[in-house]
ROSENU-893172 format. One record per residue (C-alpha): residue number from 1; residue in one letter; x, y negated, z. Coordinates in nm, 4 decimals, padded with zeros to 6 digits, always signed. Layout:
REM residues N
ATOM  pos  code         x         y         z
ATOM  NUM     A         X         Y         Z
...
This chain:
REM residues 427
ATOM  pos  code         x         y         z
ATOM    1     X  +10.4848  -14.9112  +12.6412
ATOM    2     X  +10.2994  -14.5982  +12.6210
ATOM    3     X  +10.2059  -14.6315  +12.9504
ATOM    4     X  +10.0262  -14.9918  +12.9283
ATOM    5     X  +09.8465  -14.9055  +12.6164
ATOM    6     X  +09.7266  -14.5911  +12.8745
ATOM    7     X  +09.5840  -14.8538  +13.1346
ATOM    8     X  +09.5087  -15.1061  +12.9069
ATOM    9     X  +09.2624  -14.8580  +12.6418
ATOM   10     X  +09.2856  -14.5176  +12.7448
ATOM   11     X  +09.1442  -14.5346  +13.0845
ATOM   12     X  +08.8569  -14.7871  +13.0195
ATOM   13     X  +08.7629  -14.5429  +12.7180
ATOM   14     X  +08.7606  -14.2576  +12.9675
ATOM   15     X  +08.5633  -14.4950  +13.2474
ATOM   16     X  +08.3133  -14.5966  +12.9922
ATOM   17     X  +08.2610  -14.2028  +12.8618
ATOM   18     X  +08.2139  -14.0839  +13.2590
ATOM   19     X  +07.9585  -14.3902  +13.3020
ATOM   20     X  +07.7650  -14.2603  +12.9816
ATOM   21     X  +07.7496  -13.8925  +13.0979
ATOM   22     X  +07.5991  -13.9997  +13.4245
ATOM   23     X  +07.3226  -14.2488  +13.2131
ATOM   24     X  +07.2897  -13.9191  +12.9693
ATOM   25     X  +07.2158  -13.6934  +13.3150
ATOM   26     X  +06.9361  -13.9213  +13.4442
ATOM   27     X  +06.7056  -13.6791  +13.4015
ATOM   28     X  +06.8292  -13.3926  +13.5582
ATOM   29     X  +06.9062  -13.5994  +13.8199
ATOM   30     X  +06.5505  -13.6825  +13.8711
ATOM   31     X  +06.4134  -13.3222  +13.7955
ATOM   32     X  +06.6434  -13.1904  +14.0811
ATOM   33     X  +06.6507  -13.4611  +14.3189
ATOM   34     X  +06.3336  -13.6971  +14.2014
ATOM   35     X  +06.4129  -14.0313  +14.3025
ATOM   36     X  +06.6803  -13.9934  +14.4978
ATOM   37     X  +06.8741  -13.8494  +14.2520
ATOM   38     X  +06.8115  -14.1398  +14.0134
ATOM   39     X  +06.9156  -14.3880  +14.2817
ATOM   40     X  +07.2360  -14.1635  +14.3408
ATOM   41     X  +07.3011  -14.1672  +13.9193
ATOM   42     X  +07.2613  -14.5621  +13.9501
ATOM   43     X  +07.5142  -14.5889  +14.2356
ATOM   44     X  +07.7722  -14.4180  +14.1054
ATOM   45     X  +07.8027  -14.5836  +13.7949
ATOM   46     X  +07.7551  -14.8736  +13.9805
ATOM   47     X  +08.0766  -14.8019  +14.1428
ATOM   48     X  +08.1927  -14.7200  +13.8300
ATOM   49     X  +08.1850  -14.9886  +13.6353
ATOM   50     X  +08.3166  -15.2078  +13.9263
ATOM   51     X  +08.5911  -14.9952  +13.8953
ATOM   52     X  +08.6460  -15.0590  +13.5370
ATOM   53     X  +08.6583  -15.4153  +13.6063
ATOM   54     X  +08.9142  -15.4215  +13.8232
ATOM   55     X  +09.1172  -15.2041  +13.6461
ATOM   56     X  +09.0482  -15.4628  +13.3346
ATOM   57     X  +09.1060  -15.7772  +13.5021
ATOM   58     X  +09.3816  -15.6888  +13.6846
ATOM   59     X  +09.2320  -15.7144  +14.0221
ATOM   60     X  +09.4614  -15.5816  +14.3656
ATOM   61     X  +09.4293  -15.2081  +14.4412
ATOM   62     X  +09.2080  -15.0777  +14.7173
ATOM   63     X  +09.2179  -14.8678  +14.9537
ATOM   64     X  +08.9812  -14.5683  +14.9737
ATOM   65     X  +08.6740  -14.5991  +15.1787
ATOM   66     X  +08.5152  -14.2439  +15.1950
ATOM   67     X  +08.6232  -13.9919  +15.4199
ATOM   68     X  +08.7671  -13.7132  +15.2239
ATOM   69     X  +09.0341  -13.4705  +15.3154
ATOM   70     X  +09.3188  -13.6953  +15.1604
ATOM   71     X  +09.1652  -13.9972  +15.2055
ATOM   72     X  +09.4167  -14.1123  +15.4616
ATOM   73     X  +09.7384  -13.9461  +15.2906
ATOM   74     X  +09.6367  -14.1781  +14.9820
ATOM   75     X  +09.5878  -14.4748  +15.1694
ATOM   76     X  +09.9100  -14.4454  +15.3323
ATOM   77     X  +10.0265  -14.4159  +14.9503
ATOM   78     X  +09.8942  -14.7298  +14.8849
ATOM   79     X  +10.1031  -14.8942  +15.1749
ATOM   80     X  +10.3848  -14.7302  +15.0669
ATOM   81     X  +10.3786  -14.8856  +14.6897
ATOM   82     X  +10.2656  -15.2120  +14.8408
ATOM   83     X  +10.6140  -15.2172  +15.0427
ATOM   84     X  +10.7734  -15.1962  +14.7541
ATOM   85     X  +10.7006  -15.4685  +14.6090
ATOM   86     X  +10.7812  -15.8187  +14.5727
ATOM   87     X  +10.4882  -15.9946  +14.4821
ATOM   88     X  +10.4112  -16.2833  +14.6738
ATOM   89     X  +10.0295  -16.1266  +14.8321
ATOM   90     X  +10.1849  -15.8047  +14.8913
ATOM   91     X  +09.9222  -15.6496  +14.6807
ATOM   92     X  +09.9690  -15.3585  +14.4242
ATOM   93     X  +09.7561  -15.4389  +14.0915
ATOM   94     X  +09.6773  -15.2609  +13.7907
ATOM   95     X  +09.9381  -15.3593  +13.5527
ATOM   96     X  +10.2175  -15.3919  +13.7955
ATOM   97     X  +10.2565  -15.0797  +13.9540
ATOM   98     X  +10.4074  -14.7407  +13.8105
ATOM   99     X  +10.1942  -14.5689  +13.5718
ATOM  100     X  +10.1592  -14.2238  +13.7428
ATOM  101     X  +10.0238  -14.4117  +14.0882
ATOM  102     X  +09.7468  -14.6079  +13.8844
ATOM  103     X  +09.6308  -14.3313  +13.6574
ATOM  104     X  +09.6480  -14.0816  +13.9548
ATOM  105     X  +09.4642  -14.3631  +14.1831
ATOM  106     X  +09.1891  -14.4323  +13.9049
ATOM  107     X  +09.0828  -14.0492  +13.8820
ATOM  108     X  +09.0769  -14.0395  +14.2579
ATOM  109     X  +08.8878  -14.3391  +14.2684
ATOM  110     X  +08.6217  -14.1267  +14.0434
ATOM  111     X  +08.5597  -13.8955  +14.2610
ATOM  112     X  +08.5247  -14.1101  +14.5366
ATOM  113     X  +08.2436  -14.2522  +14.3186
ATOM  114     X  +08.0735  -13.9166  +14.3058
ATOM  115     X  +08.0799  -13.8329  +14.6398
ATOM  116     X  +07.9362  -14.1622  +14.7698
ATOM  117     X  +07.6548  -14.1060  +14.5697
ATOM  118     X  +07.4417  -13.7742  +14.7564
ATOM  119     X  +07.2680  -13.5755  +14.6443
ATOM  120     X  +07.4622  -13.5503  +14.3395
ATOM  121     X  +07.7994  -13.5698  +14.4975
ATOM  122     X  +07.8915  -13.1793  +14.3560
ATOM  123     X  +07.8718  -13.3553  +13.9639
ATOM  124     X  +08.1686  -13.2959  +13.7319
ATOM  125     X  +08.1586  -13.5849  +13.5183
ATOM  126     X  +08.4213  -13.3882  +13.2714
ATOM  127     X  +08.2384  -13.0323  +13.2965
ATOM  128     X  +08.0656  -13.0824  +12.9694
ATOM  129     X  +08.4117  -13.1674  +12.7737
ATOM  130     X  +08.5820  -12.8912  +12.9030
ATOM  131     X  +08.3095  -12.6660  +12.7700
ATOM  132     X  +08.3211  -12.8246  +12.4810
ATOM  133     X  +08.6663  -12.7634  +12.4086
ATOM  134     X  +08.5777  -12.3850  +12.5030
ATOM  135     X  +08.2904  -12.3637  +12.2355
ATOM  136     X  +08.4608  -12.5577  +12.0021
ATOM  137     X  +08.7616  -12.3666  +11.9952
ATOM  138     X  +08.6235  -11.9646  +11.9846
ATOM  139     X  +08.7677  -11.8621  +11.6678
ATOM  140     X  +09.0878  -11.9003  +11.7591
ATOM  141     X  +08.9632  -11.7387  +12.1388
ATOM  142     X  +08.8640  -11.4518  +11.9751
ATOM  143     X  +09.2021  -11.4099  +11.6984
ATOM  144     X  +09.4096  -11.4923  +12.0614
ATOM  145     X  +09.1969  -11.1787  +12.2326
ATOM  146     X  +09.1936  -10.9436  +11.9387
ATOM  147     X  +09.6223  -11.0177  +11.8874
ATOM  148     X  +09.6064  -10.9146  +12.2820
ATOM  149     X  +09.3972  -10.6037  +12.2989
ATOM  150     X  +09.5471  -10.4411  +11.9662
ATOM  151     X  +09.9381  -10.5046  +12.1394
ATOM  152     X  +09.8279  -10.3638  +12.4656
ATOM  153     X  +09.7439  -10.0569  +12.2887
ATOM  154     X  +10.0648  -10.0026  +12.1400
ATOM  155     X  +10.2866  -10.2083  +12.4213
ATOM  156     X  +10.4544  -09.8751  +12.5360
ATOM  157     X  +10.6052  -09.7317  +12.2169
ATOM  158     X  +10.7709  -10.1280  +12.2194
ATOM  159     X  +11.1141  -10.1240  +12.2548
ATOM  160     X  +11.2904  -10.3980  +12.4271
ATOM  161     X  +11.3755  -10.6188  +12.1716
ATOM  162     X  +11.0008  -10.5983  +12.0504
ATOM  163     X  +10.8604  -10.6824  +12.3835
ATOM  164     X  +11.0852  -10.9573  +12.4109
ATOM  165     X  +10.9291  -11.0990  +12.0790
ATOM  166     X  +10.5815  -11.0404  +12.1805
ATOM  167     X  +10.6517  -11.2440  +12.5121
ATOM  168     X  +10.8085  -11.5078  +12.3448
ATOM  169     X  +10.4608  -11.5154  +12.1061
ATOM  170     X  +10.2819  -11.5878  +12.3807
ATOM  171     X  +10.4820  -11.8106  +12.5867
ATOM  172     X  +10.4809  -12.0578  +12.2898
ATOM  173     X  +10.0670  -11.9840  +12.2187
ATOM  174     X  +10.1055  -12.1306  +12.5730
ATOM  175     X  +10.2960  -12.4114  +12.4948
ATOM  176     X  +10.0990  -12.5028  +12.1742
ATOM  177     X  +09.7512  -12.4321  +12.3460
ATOM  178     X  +09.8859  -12.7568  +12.5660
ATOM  179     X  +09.8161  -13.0069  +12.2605
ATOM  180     X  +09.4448  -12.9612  +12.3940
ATOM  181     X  +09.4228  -13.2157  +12.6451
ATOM  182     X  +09.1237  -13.4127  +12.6923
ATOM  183     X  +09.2622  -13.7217  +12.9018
ATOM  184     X  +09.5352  -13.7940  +12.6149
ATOM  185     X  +09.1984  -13.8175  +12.3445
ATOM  186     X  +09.0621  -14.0688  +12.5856
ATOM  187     X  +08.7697  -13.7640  +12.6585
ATOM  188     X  +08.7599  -13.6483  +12.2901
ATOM  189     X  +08.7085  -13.3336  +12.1845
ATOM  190     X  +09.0749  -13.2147  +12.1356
ATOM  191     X  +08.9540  -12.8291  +12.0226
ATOM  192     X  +09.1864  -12.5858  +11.8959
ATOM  193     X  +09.0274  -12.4672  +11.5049
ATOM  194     X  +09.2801  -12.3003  +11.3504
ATOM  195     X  +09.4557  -11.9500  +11.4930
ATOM  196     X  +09.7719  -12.0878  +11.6088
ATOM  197     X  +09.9475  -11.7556  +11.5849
ATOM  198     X  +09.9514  -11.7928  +11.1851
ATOM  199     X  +10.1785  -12.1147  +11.2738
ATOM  200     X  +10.4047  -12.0390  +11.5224
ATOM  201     X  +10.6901  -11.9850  +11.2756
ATOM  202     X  +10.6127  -12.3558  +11.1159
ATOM  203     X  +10.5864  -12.4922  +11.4358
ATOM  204     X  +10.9595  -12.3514  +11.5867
ATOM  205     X  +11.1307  -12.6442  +11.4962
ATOM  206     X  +10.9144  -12.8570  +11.7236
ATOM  207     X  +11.0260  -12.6821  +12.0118
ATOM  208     X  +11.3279  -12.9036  +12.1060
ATOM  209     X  +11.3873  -12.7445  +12.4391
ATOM  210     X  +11.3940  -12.3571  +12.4392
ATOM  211     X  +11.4873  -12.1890  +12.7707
ATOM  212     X  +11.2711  -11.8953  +12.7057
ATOM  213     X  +11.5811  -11.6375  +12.6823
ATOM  214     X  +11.6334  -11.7638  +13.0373
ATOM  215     X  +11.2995  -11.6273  +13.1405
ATOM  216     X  +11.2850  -11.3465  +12.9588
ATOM  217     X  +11.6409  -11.2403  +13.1810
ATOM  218     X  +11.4919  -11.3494  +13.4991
ATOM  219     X  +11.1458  -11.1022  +13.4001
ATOM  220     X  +11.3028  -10.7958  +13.2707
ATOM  221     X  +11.5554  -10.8032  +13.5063
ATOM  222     X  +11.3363  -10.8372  +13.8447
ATOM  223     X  +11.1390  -10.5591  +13.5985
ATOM  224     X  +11.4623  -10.2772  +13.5755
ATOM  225     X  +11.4934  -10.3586  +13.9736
ATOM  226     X  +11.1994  -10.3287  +14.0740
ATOM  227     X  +11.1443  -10.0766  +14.3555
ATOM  228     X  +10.8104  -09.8661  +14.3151
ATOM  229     X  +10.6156  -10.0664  +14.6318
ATOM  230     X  +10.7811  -10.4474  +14.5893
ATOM  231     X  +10.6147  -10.6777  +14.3791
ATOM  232     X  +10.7300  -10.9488  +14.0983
ATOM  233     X  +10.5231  -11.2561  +14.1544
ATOM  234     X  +10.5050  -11.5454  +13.8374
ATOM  235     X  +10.2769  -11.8704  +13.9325
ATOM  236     X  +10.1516  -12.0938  +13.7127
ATOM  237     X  +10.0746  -12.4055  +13.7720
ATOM  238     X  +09.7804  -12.4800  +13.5656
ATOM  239     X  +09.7587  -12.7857  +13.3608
ATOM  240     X  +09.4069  -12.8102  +13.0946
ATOM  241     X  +09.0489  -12.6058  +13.0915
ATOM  242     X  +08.9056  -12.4624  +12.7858
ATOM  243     X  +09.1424  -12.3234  +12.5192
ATOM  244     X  +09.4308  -12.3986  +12.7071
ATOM  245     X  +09.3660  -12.1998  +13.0264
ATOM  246     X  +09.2684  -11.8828  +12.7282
ATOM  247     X  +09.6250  -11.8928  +12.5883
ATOM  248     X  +09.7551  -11.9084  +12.9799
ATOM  249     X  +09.5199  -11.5946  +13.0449
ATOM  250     X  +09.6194  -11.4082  +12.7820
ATOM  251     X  +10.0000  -11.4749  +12.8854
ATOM  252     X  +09.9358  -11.3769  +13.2277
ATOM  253     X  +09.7708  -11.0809  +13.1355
ATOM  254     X  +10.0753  -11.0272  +12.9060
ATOM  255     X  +10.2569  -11.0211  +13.2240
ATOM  256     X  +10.0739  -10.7654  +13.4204
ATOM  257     X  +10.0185  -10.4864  +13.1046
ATOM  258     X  +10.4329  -10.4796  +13.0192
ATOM  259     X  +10.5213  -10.5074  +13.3729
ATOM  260     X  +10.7460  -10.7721  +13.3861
ATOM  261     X  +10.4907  -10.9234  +13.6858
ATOM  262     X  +10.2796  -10.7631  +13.9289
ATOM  263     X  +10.0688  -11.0185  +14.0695
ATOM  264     X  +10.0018  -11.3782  +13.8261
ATOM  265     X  +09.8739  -11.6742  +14.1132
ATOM  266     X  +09.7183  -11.9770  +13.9508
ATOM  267     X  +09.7302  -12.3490  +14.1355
ATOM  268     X  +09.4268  -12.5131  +13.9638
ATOM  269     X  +09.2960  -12.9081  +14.0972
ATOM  270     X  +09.0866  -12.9283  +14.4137
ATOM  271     X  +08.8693  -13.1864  +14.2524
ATOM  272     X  +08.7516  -13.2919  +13.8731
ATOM  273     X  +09.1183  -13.4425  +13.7547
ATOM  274     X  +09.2730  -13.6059  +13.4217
ATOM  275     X  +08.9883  -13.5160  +13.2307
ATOM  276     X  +09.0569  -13.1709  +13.1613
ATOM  277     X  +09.2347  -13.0229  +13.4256
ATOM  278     X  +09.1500  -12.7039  +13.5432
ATOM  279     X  +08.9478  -12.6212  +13.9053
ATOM  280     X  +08.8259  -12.3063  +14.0341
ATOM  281     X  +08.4730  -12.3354  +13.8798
ATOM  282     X  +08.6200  -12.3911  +13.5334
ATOM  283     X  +08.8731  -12.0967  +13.5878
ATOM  284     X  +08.5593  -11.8701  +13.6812
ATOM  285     X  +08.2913  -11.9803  +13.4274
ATOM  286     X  +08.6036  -12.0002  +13.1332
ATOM  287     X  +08.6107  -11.6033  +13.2517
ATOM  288     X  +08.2811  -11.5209  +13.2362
ATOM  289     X  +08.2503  -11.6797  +12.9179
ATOM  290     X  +08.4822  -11.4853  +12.7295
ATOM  291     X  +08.3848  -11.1608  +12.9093
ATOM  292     X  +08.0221  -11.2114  +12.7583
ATOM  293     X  +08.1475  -11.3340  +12.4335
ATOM  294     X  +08.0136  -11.1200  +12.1540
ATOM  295     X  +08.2999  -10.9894  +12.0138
ATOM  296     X  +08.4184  -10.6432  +12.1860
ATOM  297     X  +08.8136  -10.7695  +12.2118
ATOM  298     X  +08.7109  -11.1124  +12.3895
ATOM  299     X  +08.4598  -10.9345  +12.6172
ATOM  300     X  +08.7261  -10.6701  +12.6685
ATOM  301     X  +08.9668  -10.9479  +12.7604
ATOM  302     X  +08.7026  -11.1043  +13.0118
ATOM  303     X  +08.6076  -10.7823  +13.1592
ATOM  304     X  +08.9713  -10.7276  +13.2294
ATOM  305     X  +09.0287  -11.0590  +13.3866
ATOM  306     X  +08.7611  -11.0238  +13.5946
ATOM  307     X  +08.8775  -10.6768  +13.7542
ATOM  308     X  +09.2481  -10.8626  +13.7936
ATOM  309     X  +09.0708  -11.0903  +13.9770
ATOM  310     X  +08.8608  -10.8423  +14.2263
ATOM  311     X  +09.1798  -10.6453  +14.2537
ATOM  312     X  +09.4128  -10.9363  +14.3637
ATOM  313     X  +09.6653  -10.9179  +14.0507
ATOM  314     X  +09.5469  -11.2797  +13.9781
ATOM  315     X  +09.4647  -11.4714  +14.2324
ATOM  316     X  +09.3362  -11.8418  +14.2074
ATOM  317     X  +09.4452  -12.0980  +14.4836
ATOM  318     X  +09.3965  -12.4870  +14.4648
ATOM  319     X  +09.5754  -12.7802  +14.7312
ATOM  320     X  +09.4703  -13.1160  +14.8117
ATOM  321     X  +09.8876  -13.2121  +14.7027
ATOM  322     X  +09.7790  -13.1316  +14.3134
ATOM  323     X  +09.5722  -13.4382  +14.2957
ATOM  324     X  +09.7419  -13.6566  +14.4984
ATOM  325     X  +10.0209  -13.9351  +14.3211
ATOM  326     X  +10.3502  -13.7547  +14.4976
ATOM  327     X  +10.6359  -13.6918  +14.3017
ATOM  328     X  +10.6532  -13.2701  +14.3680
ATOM  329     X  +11.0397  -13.3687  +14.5561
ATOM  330     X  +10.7868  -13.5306  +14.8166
ATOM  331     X  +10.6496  -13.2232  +14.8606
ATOM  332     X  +10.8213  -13.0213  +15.1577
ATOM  333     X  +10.7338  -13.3540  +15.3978
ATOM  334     X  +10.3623  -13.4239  +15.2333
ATOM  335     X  +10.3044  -13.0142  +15.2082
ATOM  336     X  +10.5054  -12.8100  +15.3737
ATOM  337     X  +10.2300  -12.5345  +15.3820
ATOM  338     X  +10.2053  -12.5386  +14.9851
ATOM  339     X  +10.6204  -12.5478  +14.9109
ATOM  340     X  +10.6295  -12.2367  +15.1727
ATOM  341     X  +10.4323  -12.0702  +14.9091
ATOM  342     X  +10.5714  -12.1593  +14.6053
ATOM  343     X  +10.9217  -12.0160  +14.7713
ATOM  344     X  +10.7622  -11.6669  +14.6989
ATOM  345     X  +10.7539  -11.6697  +14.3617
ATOM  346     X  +10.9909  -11.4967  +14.1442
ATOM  347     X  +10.9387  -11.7516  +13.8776
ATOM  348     X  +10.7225  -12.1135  +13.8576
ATOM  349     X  +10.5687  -12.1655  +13.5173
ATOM  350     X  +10.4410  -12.5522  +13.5337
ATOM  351     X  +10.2180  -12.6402  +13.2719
ATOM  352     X  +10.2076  -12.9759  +13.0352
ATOM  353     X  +10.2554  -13.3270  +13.0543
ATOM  354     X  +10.1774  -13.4443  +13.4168
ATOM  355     X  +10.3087  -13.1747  +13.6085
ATOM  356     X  +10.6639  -13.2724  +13.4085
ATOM  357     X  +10.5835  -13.6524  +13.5128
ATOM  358     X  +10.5659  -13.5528  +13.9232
ATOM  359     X  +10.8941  -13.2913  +13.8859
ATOM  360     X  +11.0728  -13.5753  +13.7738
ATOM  361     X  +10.9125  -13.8369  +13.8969
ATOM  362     X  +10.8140  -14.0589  +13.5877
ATOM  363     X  +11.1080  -14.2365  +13.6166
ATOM  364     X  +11.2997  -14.4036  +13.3086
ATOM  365     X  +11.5637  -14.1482  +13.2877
ATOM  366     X  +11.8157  -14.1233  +13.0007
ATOM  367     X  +11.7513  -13.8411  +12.7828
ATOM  368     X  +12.0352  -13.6403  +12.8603
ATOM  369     X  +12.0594  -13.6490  +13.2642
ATOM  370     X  +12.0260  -13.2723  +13.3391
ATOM  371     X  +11.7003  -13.1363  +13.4509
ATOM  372     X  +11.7782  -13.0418  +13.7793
ATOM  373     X  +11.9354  -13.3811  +13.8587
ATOM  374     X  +11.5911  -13.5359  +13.7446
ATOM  375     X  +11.4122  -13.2695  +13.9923
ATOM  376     X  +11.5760  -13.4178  +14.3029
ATOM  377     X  +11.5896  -13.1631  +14.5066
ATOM  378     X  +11.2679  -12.9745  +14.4500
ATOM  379     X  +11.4088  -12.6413  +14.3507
ATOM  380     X  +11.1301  -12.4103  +14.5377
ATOM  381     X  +11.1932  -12.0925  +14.3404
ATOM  382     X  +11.3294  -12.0653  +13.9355
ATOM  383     X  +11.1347  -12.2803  +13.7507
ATOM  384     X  +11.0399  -12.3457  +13.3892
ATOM  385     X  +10.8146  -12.6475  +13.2615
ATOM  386     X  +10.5959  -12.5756  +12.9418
ATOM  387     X  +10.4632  -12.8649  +12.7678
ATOM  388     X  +10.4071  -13.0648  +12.4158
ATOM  389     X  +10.5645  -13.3992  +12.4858
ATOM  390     X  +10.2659  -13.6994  +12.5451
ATOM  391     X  +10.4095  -13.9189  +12.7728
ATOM  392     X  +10.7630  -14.1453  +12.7815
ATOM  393     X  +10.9974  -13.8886  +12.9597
ATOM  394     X  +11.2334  -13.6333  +12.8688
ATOM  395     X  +11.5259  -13.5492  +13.0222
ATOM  396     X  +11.8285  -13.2514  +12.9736
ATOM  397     X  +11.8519  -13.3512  +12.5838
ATOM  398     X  +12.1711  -13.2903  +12.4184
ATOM  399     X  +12.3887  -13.6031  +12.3800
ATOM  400     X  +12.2269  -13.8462  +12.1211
ATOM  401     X  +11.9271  -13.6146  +12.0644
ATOM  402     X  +11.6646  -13.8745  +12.2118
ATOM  403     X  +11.8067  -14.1930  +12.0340
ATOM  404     X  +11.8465  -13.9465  +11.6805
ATOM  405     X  +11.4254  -13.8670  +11.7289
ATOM  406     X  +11.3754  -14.2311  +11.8671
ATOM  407     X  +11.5294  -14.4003  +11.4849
ATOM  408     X  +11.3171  -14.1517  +11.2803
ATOM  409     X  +11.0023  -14.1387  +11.4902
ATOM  410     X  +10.9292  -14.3483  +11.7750
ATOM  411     X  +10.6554  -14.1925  +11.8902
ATOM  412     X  +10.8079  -13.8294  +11.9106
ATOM  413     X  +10.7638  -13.8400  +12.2724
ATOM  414     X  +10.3627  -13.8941  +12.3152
ATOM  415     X  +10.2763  -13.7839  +11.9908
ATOM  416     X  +10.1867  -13.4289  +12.1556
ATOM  417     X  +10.4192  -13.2961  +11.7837
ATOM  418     X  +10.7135  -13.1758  +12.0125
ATOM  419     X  +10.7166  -12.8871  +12.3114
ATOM  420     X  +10.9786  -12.7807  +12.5279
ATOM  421     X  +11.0410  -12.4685  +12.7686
ATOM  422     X  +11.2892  -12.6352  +13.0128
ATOM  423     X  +11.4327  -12.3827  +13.2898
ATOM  424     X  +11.5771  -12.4515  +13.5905
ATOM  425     X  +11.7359  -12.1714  +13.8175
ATOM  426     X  +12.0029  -11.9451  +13.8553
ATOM  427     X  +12.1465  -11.8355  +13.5303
């Protein structure tokens, strides 16, 4: 399967590339820290590569040993999978436990490498591939930011039907901007090059999920309702950094300029996660970057974002629960706090492949069992996932869909070829 080639390659590629990035830092290390810092580089990938061999040789899984804030909700994880199984040691290991547990477990394990190796616990061992990806992909940042400013001018002499177009432009930039994830390249740059708004129309029928009238309803409705103080709140639940989190920006800011939001909140990772995923320092630096980007529309666009920010239209917010390997129907027991929150929202966007693993809990579904049967019971607020398929699971297909994809191309569902905008909520 898909997701033993993942443990079996994927993740020792990705180990091996984070062990290499610390060697390649050595240096720093020692010009910030002196020795210290190049004991600290030498433990961590010490920890590291012990890591990577028990992940290779199939060794039990361990509990964590630092002190963190989750360290004990994880451990009592671990119990938890252990229970369930029927192995004669009562121990979890590598290749017999469910995918989204081990991969979940191995980035946590990561971090627990960094942080028991002061004073260079604060590293981001993906920070330079997510800036990468950024760099790598500013033509298409700057075609994305120029398409933005020029339709803001002109967005109100749009009628209806024309906004409605525009939104659905940049819902499925969104969804295509998702094909940039670093984990899925095993930590390869994964940059978007060409301006994906000259392919939208070639890449339609791709899209074999496409809920975005349902969203569009929702919007303009809560838009003609609106009463001049109340608010229309849309969260989005970020998945990938770099050119990703532009096309999710430029959505958002969508939002705000034709009204059919008033405030955009963004849930971002707590820690360094899946590669690429997106924290608070990535959201801010990805927003400075553009804002000093020397073309006037991008640094228009970043100047903008910025102000959003200061004025509390956006408004960034991370949670220990993103990171941790909890199915999101786990959530009202594991964090009440955070599903309290999401209740507010008007409408939950959830972004790529493993946000769509936890709402349905990576299970071996049949294609067509309905979406909100797969969600079991996590309906916090309407809902819509967004994401180019790389990863065995896909439920709410019509009848025979999945088997007709599955005899002409069995790898349609990791492939990252097909996207889907999958709603669930009142209709």
């Amino acid at each position: 399967s898909f997701a033993y080639l993942t443990i079996k390659d994927r993740i020792p590629q990705i180990l091996t590339k984070v062990i290499d990035t610390l060697h390649r830092h050595k240096s720093e290390f020692f010009e910030k820290h002196g020795e210290e810092g190049v004991e600290a580089e030498k433990k961590a990938i010490s920890l590291l590569s012990k890591l990577r061999n028990e992940l290779q040789t199939d060794k039990p899984i361990i509990p964590l040993v630092e002190k963190f804030v989750d360290t004990d909700i994880w451990n009592q994880y671990l119990e938890y999978q252990q229970s369930l199984l029927n192995e004669s040691d009562g121990k979890s290991r590598w290749f017999y436990s469910p995918w989204l547990f081990v991969e979940c477990y191995m980035y946590r394990r990561i971090h627990e490498a960094i942080i028991q190796s002061p004073p260079i616990d604060y590293f981001d061992v993906f920070k330079e591939s997510k800036e990468q990806n950024f760099y790598e992909s500013q033509e298409s940042v700057i075609a994305l930011c120029t398409h933005l400013q020029q339709l803001i001018k002109t967005i109100e002499d749009l009628n209806e039907n024309q906004l409605k177009d525009e939104f659905f432009k940049l819902l499925q930039i969104s969804l295509w901007g998702n094909k940039c994830d670093l984990s899925l390249s095993g930590g390869e740059g994964s940059s978007q090059k060409t301006d994906v708004l000259n392919s939208l129309e070639d890449l339609k029928p791709f899209i074999l999920l496409n809920d975005m009238e349902h969203l569009w309803s929702l919007l303009s409705n809560c838009k003609k309702t609106r009463e001049k103080a109340s608010v229309t709140r849309v969260y989005i639940v970020l998945d990938n950094s770099g050119f990703e989190l532009v096309t999710d920006l430029i959505l958002a800011n969508f939002l705000l300029s034709s009204e059919l939001a008033t405030e955009v909140h963004f849930y971002g990772k707590t820690i360094p996660w899946f590669v690429s995923d997106t924290t608070i320092h990535d959201f801010n630096w990805l927003i400075e970057q553009v804002k000093h980007g020397n073309h006037k529309w991008m640094s228009k666009c970043g100047a903008d974002w910025e102000e959003y920010v200061e004025m509390g239209k956006w408004v960034y917010h991370d949670h220990i629960f993103w990171t941790l390997p909890h199915e999101y129907c786990a959530m009202p027991q594991v964090a009440p706090d955070l599903y309290a929150e999401l209740q507010k929202a008007h409408l939950i966007l959830f972004k790529g492949d493993l946000n769509y693993r936890k709402l349905t809990g990576d299970r071996k579904w049949e294609f067509s069992v309905p979406f909100h049967q797969a969600l079991n019971g996590f309906h916090p607020a309407p809902l819509c996932t967004i994401r180019t398929l790389k990863a065995e699971i896909q439920v709410g297909l019509k009848p025979g869909q999945g088997e007709q994809l599955m005899a002409s191309e069995p790898c349609w569902w990791t492939s990252g070829k097909y996207g889907i905008f999958q709603y669930d909520g009142p209709l």
